[in-house]
ChimeraX commands (.cxc) that place a marker at each C-alpha (Angstrom):
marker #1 position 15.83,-158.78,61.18 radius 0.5
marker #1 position 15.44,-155.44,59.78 radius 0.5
marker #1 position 18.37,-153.39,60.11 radius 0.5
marker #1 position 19.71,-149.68,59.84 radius 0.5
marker #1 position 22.73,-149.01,58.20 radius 0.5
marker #1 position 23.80,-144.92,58.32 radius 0.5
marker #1 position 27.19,-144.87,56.86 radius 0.5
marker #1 position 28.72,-141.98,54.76 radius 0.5
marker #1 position 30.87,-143.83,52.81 radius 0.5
marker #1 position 29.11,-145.87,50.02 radius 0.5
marker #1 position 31.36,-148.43,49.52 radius 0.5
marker #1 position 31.20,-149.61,53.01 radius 0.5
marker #1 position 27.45,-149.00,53.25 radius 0.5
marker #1 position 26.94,-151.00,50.23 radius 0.5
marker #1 position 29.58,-153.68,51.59 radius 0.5
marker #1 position 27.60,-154.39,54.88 radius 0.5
marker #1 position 24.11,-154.31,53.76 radius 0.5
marker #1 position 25.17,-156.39,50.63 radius 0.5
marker #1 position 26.24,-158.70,53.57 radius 0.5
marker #1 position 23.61,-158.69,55.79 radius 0.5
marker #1 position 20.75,-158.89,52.80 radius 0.5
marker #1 position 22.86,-162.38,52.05 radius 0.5
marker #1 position 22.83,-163.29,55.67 radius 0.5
marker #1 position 18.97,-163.19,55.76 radius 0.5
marker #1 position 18.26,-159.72,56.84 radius 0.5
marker #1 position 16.51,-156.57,55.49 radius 0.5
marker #1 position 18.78,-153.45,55.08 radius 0.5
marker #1 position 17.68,-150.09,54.61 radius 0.5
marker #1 position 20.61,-147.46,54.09 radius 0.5
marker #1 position 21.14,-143.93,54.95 radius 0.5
marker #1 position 24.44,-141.74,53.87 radius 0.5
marker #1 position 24.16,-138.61,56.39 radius 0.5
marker #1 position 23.38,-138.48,59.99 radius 0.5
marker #1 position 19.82,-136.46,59.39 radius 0.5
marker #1 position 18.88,-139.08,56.59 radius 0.5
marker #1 position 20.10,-141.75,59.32 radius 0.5
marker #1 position 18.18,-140.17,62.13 radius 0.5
marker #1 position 14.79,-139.28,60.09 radius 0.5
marker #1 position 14.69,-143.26,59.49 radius 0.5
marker #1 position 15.40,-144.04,62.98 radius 0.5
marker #1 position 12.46,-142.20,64.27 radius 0.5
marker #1 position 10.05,-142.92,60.87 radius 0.5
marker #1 position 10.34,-146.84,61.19 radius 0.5
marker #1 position 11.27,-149.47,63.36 radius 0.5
marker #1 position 14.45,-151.45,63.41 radius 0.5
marker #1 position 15.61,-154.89,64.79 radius 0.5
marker #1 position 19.19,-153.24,65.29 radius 0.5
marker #1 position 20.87,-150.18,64.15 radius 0.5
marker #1 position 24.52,-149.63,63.08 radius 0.5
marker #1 position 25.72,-146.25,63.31 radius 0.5
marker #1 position 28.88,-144.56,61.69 radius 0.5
marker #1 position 30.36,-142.51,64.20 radius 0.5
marker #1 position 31.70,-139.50,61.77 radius 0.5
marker #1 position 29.14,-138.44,59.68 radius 0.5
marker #1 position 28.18,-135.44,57.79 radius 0.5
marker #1 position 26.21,-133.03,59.41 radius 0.5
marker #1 position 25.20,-135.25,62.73 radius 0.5
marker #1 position 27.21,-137.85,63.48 radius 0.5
marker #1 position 26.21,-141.22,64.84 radius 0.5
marker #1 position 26.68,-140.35,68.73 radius 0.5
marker #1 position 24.32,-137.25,67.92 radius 0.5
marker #1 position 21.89,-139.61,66.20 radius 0.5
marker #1 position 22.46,-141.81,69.76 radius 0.5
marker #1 position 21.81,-139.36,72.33 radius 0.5
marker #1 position 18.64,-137.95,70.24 radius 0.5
marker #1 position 17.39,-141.70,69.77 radius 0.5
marker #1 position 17.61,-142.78,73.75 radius 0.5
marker #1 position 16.47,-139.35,74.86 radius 0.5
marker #1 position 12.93,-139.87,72.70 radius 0.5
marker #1 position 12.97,-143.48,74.15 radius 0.5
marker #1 position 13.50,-145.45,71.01 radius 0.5
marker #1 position 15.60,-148.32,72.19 radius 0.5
marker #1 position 16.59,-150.70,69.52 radius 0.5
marker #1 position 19.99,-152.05,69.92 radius 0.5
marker #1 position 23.07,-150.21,68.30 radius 0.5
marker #1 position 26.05,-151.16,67.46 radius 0.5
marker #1 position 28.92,-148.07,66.52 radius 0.5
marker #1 position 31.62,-148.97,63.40 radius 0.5
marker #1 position 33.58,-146.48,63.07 radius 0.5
marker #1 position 37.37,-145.76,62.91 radius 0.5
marker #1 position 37.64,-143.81,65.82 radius 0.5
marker #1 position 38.67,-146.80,67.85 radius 0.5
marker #1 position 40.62,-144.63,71.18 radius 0.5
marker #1 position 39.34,-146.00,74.46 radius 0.5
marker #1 position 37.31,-142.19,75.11 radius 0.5
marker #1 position 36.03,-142.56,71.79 radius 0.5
marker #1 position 34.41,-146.87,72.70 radius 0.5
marker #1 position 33.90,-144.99,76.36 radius 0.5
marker #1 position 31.86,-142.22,74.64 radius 0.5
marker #1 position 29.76,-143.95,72.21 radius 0.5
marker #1 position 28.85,-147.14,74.63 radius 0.5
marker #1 position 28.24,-144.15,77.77 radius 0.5
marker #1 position 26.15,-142.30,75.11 radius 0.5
marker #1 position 23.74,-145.75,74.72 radius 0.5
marker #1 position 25.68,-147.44,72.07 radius 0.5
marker #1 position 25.07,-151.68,72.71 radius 0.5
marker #1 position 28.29,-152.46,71.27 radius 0.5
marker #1 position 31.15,-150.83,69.42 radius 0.5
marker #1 position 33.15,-152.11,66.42 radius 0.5
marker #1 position 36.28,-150.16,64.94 radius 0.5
marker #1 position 37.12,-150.11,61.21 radius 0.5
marker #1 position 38.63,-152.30,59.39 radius 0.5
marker #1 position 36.99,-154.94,60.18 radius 0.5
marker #1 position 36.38,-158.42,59.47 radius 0.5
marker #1 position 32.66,-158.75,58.61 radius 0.5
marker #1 position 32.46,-162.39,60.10 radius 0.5
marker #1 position 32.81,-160.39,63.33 radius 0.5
marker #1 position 30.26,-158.04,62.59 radius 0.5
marker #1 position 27.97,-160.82,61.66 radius 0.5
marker #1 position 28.78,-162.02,64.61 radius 0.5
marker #1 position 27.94,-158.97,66.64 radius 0.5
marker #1 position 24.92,-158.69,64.99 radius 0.5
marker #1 position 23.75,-161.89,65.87 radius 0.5
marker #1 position 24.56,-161.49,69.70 radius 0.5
marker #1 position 22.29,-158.25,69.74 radius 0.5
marker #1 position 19.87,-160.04,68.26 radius 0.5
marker #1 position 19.69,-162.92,70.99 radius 0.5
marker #1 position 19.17,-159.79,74.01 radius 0.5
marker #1 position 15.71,-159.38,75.10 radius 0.5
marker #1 position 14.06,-156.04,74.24 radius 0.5
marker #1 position 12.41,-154.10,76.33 radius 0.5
marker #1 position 12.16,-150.11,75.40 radius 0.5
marker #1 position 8.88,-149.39,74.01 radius 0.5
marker #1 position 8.90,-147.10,71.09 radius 0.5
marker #1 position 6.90,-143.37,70.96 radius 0.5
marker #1 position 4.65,-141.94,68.47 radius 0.5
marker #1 position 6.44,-139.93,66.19 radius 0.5
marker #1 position 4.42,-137.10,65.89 radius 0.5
marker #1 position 4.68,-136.85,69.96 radius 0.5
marker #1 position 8.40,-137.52,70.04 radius 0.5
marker #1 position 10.86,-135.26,71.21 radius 0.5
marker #1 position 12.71,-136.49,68.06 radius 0.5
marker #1 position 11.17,-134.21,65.90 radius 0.5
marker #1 position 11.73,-131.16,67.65 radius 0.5
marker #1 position 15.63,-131.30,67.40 radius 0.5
marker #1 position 16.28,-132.02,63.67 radius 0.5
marker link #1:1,2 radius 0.2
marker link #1:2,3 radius 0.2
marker link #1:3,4 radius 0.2
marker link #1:4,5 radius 0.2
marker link #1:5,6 radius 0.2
marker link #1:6,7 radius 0.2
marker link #1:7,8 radius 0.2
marker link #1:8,9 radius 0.2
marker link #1:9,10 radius 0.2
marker link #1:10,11 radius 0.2
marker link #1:11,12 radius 0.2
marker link #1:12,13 radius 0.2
marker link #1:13,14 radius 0.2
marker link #1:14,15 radius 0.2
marker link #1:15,16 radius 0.2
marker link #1:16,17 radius 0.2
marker link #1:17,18 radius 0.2
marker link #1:18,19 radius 0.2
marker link #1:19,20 radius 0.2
marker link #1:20,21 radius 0.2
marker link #1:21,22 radius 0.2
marker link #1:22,23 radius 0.2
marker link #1:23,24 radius 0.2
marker link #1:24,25 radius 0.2
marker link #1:25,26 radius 0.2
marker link #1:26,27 radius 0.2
marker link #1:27,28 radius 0.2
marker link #1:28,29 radius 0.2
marker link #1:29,30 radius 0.2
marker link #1:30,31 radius 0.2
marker link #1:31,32 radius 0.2
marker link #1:32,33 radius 0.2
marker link #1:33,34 radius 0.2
marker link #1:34,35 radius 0.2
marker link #1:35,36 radius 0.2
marker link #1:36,37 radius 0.2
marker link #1:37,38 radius 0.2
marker link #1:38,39 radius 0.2
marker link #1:39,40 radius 0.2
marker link #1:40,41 radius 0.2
marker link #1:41,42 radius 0.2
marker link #1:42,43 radius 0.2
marker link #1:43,44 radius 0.2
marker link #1:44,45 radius 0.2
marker link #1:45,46 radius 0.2
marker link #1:46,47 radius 0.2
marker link #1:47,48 radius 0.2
marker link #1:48,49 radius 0.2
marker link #1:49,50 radius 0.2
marker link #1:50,51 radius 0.2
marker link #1:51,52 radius 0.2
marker link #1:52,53 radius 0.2
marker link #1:53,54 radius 0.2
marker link #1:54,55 radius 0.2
marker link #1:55,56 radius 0.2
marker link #1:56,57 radius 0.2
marker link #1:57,58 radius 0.2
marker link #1:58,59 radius 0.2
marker link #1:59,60 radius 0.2
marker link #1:60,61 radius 0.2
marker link #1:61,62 radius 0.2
marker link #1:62,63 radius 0.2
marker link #1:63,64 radius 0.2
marker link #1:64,65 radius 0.2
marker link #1:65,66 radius 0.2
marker link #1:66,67 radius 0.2
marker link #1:67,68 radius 0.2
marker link #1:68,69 radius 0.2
marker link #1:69,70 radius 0.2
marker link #1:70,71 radius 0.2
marker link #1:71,72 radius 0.2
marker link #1:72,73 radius 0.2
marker link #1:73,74 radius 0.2
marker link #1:74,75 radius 0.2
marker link #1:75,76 radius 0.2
marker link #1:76,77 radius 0.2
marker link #1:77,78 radius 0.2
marker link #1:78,79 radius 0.2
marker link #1:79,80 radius 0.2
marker link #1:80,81 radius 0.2
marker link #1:81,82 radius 0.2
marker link #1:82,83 radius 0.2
marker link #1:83,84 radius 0.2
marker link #1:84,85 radius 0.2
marker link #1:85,86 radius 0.2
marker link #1:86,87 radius 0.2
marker link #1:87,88 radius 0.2
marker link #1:88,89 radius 0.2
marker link #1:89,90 radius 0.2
marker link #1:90,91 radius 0.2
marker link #1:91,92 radius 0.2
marker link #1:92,93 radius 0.2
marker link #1:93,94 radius 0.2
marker link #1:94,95 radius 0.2
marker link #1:95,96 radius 0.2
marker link #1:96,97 radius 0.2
marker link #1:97,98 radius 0.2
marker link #1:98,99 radius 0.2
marker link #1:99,100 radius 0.2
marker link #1:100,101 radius 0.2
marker link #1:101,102 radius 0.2
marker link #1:102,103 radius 0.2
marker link #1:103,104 radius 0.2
marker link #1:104,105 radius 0.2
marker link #1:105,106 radius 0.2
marker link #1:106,107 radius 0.2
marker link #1:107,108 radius 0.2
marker link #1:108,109 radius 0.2
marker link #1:109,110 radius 0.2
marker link #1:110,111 radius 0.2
marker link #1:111,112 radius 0.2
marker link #1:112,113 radius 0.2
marker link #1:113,114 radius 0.2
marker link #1:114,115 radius 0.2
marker link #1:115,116 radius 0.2
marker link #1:116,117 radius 0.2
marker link #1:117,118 radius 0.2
marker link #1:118,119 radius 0.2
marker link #1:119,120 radius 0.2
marker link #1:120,121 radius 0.2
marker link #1:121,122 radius 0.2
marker link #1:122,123 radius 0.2
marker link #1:123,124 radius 0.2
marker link #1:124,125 radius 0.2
marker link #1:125,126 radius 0.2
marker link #1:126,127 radius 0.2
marker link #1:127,128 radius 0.2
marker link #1:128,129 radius 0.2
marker link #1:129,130 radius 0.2
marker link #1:130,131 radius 0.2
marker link #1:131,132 radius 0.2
marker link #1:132,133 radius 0.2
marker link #1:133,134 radius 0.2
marker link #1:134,135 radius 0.2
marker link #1:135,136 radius 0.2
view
């Protein structure tokens, strides 16, 4: 699978995809919310897992923007904010699944793996017709 990673903190970015890449899968990586969100809408993604606080957008902006231009690949939130308005608010905002920091990454192997077994069915726009572009 080929799977976005937008996580401010490097350590933990590096930490998952390093993961992931020895699970099998392709990782690309992005450190703010704009870098996150300009890959989002440039290429496409088996899954995407989104850092809630991030500089500059944060990962439920990146959400909202993604579902309102129709790109529907499956996302899973890690992120410490683990209240129940915060899960509420990311999964009500189109998140597919929400993981809270620390965490073991057996379970977000695991995670991954049962987003990857759900059929797909979103189709994705053109970017240059998007309504993506005209919000960044």
């Amino acid at each position: 699978m080929k799977i976005l990673v937008v996580e401010d903190d490097a350590e933990t970015a590096d930490y998952v995809a390093q993961g992931l890449t020895e699970a099998g899968h392709v990782v690309d990586k992005a450190l703010t919310g704009k870098d996150g969100l300009f890959l989002a809408a440039g290429e496409t993604y088996d899954l995407m897992i989104l850092d809630r606080m991030l500089p500059g957008l944060d990962g439920v902006g990146i959400l909202r923007t993604i579902r309102a231009a129709g790109i529907g690949t499956p996302v899973l939130m890690l992120t410490t904010r683990g209240g129940v308005a915060d899960r509420v608010d990311g999964l009500n905002a189109g998140a597919d699944d929400y993981l809270v920091k620390p965490f073991a990454f057996a379970e977000l192997l695991a995670r991954v793996n049962a987003l990857a077994r759900r059929p797909r069915s979103a189709a994705r726009p053109p970017c240059c017709g998007s309504p993506i572009w005209r919000w960044t």
